[in-house]
Every structure is written in C-alpha cells, then in structure tokens.
Steps between C-alpha positions, in 0.01 A plus 500: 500500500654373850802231414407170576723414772627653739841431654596483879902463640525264754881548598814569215426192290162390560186643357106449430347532228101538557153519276270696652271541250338130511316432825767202605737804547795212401856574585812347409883514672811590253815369717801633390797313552885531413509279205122468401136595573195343638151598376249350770187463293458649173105656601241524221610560178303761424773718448888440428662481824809403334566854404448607890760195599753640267502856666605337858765229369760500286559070562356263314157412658355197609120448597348307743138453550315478863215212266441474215187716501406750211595822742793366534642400185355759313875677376699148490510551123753740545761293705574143330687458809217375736485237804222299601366220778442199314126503678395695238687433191175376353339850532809653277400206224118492430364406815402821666159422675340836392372566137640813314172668498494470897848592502423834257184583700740499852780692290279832427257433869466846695844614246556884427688295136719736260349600219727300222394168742295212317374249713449263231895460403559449872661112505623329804876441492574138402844348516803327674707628720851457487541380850245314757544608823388343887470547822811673683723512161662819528534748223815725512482805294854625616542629831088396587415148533113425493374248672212283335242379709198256349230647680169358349119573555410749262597276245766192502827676389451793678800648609661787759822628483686570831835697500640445796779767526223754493242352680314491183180248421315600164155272561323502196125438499569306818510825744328817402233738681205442335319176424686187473378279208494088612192432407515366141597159384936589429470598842567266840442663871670222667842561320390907536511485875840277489660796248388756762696273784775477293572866405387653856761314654773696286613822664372763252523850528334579212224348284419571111158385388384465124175704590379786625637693815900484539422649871557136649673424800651151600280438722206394302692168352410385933163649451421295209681195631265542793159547313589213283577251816135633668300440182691174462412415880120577403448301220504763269847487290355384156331557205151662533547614873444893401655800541702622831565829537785632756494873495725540249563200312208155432542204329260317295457160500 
C-alpha cells in the first residue's frame, strides 16, 4: 500500500508533511531551527506523524496548531510540547462543538484509510498546552524566529505563522484554493475579511495553506482581501449569504 504521507522540502530546514489520501488533502510545516523544531499543525491522526517528524529533526520538537480543529490536531499526542491561542482552549477541554460520531464520520469521508485504521478508536486530542500564545509573540526556534499572527474567521484562535526572514506566511484554513469554510456558527466573516487585511499587507513571497493545492502565489491574500471588501459592500458578508465562487478559490458563508 502507498505510505500515508508524503513529504515535500521546502528549503534546507523546512519541510511538509501532506495526507493525500483524505479529501482535505491537509498539510503541515516542520521548521527546523538551530536549537529546536516547529511542527505547524499536527494533521489527522490517522496515522503517526511523529515517526515522519523524527526522520527530518534531530531537536526536540514543539507543535503548534493553525485551530484547534480535528485535522489539525490529529498527531498532538505525540508532542507534549504544544502551543495554543487561548480562543480555543475550551475546544482542547470538552467543549468541542462537534460530536465524536460527526467527527468519526468526517475522519474516514472520501478517505483511501490503511488497512490496520479503526475509526471507532479515533479520539480528538484533549489537553493543555504548555504555553498560550497571541498575536505577534514571536517564537524563536534558533536561528528562525516565527512570527504569530491571531488571524480569526475560520474559527476564534485561528492562527498564521509569518517568518519574516524568508518571506514565509503558513495560513492555515484561512487561505487555501478551494472552498473557504465561514459559514458555520465558530465562524465570523467580519473578523475573516479583517484577517485577510491584516496578512495581505505583509510582504510574502510565499504562502503555505493547510489544504489542498501548495501551487499558491501571494497574490491571492489581495484577491481575497478584495472579494471579502465587495461582498461586505453588498450586504452579503454573513451567515447564510451562500456560496461565492472565484475561479479558483469560494467561500461559504
């Protein structure tokens, strides 16, 4: 059987580690740095990603999660080590506004799953982390320092993670091609199109999304910005307004 994820170098010290086989096509962003590493989402859990992580570093490892959403946090078992926006501490202790059953039927949706995978011993990670972080604290993994930049919409923590150096902005759920999700109660437009002002105003040369295609250019962070400010304009930036569709990305509201 075909591994389940497949691994992509970015430059020396900086890789992604991606699941194809589920249709959300989640990546995350190892960062290696001097004197540790940063794991940028820990993606489903479906499989161990710890073991891939442990090929490409040989630092200690700390994650950091994009939201607290189940794609995200899947693998933060591995890594005690973990950060997190206060936003959503209550979705790492009980509060998570999605039943397990909805959360298991998502986990094996349109998924080409291993064979040794049960769905029904799939649990969402619960925990603390060991430190909260907020907007524009910067995390220094020797020689790299991350920026961390609140950006909410999808959901009230959400984060990106902007290394300046490189030119580097890792969005999240906030930017991908495909369909943006804003449409369900976690969710707020307003602050979405306020996110979008705030990171297309940084001078990025490269952008990592958390889904789908990793041919992005910076450009679409001012496309977005601008689709967000018409719909705004029209009336139309809130719950229940539909689906727009851009070529190639829409958002859902």
């Amino acid at each position: 059987m075909d591994k389940w994820f497949t691994i992509d170098q970015i430059d020396e010290g900086t890789y992604i580690i991606s699941e194809y086989r589920h249709w959300e096509e989640t990546h995350c962003y190892l960062l290696n740095g001097s004197s540790r590493s940063l794991l940028i989402d820990t993606g489903l859990g479906i499989c161990n990603i710890y073991d891939e992580v442990m090929k490409l570093t040989n630092k200690p490892v700390t994650a950091v999660a994009t939201h607290i959403h189940w794609d995200h946090i899947g693998g933060h078992q591995y890594f005690p080590d973990f950060y997190a926006h206060v936003g959503e501490l209550d979705w790492l202790n009980g509060k998570f506004p999605l039943s397990m059953e909805t959360i298991r039927e998502m986990v094996i949706d349109r998924c080409d799953l291993p064979n040794n995978f049960n769905v029904y011993d799939y649990e969402l990670f619960q925990g603390m982390p060991t430190k909260i972080v907020a907007d524009h604290d910067v995390i220094d993994i020797g020689g790299r320092q991350i920026e961390v930049l609140h950006t909410p919409g999808h959901s009230p923590g959400h984060l990106c993670f902007w290394e300046k150096d490189k030119g580097y902005l890792f969005t999240g759920d906030l930017v991908y091609k495909d369909i943006l999700f804003a449409y369900y109660p976690s969710t707020d437009p307003e602050a979405y199109l306020a996110s979008l002002k705030k990171i297309s105003a940084l001078p990025v040369k490269k952008v990592f999304p958390a889904h789908h295609s990793l041919d992005i250019q910076p450009e679409i962070l001012i496309r977005m910005r601008k689709a967000f400010e018409e719909l705004k304009e029209n009336g139309k930036l809130c719950h229940g307004s539909g689906t727009f569709n851009y070529g190639d990305w829409g958002v859902w509201l």
